[in-house]
NUMAR-634658 format. One record per residue (C-alpha): y, z, x; residue in one letter. Coordinates in steps of 0.001 Angstrom, whole numbers. Each point is the difference from the previous one (the first is absolute). Example, Ala and Ser with C-alpha at 12.3 -4.5 7.8 and 13.67 -1.06 7.14 Angstrom:
! NUMAR-634658
KEMAR|north|up|east|r
KEMAR|-4500|7800|12300|A
KEMAR|3440|-660|1370|S
This chain:
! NUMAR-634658
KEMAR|north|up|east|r
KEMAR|30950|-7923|-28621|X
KEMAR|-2511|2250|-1439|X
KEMAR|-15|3546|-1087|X
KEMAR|-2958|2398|-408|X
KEMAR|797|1130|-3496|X
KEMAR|-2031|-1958|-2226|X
KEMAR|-2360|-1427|2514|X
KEMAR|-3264|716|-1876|X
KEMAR|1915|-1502|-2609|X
KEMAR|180|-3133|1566|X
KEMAR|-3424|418|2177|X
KEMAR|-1624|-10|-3727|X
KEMAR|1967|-2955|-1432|X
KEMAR|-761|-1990|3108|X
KEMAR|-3567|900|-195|X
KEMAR|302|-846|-3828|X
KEMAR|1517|-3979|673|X
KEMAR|2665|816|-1647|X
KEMAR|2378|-13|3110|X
KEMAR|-581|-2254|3026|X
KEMAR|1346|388|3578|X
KEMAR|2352|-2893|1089|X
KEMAR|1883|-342|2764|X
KEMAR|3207|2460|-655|X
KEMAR|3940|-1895|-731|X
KEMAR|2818|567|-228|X
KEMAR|612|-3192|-1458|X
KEMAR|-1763|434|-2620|X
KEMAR|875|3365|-881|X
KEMAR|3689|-1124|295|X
KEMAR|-829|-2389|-2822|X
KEMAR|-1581|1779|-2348|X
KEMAR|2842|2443|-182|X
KEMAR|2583|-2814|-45|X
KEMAR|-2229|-1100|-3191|X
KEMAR|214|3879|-1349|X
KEMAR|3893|207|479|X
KEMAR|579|-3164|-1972|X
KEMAR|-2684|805|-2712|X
KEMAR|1748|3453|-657|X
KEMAR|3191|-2440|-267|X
KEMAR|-1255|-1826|-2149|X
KEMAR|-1182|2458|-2316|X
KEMAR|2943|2244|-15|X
KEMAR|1397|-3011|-1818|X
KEMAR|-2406|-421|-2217|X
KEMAR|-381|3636|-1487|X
KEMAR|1178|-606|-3371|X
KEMAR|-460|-3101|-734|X
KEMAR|-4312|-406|1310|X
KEMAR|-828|3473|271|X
KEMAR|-3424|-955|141|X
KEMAR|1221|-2234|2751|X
KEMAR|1980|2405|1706|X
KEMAR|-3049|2204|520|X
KEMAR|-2384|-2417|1184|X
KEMAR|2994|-1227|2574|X
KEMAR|-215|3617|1118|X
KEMAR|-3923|512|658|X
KEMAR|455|-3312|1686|X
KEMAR|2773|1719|2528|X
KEMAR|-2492|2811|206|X
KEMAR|-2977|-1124|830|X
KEMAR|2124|-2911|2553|X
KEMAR|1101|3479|1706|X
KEMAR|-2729|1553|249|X
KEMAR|-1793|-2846|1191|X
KEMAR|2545|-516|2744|X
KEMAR|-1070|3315|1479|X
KEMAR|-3527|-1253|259|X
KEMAR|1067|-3033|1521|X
KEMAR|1796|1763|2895|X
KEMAR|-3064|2000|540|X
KEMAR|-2156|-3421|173|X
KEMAR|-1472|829|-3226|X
KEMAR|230|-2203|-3436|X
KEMAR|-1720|354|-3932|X
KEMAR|-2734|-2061|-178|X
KEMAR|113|-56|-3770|X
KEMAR|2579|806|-2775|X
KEMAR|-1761|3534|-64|X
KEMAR|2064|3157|352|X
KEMAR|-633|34|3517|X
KEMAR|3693|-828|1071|X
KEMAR|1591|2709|-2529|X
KEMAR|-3196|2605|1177|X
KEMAR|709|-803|3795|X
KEMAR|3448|1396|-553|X
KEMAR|-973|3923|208|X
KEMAR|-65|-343|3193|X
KEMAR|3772|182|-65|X
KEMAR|309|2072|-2764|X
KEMAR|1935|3134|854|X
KEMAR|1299|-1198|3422|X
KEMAR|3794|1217|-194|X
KEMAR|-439|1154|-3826|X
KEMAR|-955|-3542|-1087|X
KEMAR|-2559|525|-2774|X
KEMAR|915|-3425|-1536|X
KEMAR|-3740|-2054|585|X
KEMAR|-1458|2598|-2152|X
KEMAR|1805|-2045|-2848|X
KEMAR|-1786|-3073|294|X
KEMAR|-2980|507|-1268|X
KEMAR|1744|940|-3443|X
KEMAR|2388|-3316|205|X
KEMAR|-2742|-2179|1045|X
KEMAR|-2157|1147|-2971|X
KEMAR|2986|-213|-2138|X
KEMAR|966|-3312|1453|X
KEMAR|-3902|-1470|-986|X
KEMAR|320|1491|-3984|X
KEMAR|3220|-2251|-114|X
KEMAR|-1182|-3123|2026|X
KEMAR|-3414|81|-2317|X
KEMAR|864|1825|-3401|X
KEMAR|-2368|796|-2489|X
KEMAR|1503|1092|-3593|X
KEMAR|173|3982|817|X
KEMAR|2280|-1256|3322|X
KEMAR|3340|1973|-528|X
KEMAR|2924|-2995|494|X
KEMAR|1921|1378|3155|X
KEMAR|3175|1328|-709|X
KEMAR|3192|-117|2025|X
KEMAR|-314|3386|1399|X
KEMAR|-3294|-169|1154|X
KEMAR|1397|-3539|1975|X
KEMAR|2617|1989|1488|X
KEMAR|-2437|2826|977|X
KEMAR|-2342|-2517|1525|X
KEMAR|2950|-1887|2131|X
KEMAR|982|3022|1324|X
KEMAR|-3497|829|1103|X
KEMAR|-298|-3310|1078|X
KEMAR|3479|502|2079|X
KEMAR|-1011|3384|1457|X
KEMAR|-2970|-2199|1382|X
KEMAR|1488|-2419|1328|X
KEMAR|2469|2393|1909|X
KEMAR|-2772|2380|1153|X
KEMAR|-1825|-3040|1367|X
KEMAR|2874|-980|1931|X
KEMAR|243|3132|1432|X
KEMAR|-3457|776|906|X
KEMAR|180|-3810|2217|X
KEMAR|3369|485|1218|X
């Protein structure tokens, strides 16, 4: 699988080490959005209770989508840069998706709350919920674009 949208994109992040070529599978890709189903699961349930939780659950379902679509284009992050959340504009817009565009904003978002300093804003329920769904419209897109 491998579209030409995005290619310099990816040309640059190879060239960069931040992606690596491996040998494309579906296994693998299979996995990781098994793992992003059960994470947005997960944090659907935990919303209101761990909002804080709930968000981190969802850049986790994210970034396990997005890096499914490397996968099954023999591709993988070779660090916990933004490579797997920047590869995704490559299938931004395909069928009206514009939903990888959000992950840079979730993954920053996601950092302030893993590593707070005292001006971090506490997340609040509604910016959980916003970040599930996000994390949900991910997941779903990347199951489209591999179907």
């Amino acid at each position: 699988m491998s579209w030409e949208r995005g290619r310099s994109d990816i040309e640059r992040l190879l060239a960069d080490g931040e992606l690596e070529r491996v040998t494309p599978s579906d296994e693998v890709t299979a996995r990781l959005l098994a793992d992003g189903e059960a994470h947005v699961r997960l944090a659907g349930k935990g919303v209101t209770d761990d909002p804080a939780g709930a968000l981190q659950l969802s850049y986790d379902a994210a970034r396990k989508a997005s890096a499914a679509l490397l996968a099954v284009q023999g591709l993988r992050a070779t660090t916990t840069s933004r490579s797997s959340t920047r590869s995704g504009r490559q299938f931004n817009d395909r069928g009206g998706m514009e939903v990888f565009g959000r992950l840079g904003r979730l993954r920053r978002r996601r950092n302030a709350t893993e590593y707070p300093d005292p001006d971090s804003p506490t997340v609040t329920v509604d910016e959980a919920e916003r970040a599930l769904e996000t994390a949900r419209s991910t997941v779903d897109a990347a199951t489209e674009q591999v179907a």
